[in-house]
C-alpha positions, 0 to 999 in steps of 0.5 A: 699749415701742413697741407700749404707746406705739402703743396709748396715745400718743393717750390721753396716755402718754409714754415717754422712754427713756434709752440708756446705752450707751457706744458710740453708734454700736452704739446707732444702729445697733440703732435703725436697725433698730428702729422706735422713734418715742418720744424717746430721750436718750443718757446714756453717763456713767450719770449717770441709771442712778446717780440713779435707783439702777438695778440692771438694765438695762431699767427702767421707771418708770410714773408718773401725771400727777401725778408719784406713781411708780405701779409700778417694773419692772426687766427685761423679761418679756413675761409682765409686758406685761399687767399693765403694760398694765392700769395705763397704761390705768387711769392714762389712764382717772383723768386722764381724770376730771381 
């Protein structure tokens, strides 16, 4: 998430992460090491995994300015960052000609 947002932050993409750890200090402590400089918010009740009906941890969403939800991505796969990368870049090129 870090380098997706490195690459396109100036061209408009967003990224808000939502840790739902329990122990917060573990999660400092991961983040402490970590070079995140995206907003992250903290929900260790679950409330937002059980809103959004999350069944694997991470998720991601992508949505376009317009709110549409674009695609849906549940873990992580490095095989999948390509084609991820491709539709953020198109949604910035069409919010662009907007």
């Amino acid at each position: 998430m870090q380098e997706m947002y490195d690459k396109y932050h100036g061209r408009g993409l967003e990224i808000v992460a939502v840790n739902v750890d329990k122990d917060h200090g573990a999660a400092m402590d991961f983040l402490h090491d970590t070079r995140v400089t995206f907003p992250i918010v903290f929900d260790s009740t679950g409330k937002v995994a059980k809103e959004f009906k999350l069944e694997t941890m991470p998720t991601s969403f992508v949505y376009s300015r317009d709110g549409r939800m674009i695609t849906r991505n549940r873990g992580f796969r490095k095989e999948e960052t390509d084609s991820l990368d491709y539709a953020i870049s198109q949604l910035l090129v069409e919010g662009r000609k907007k």
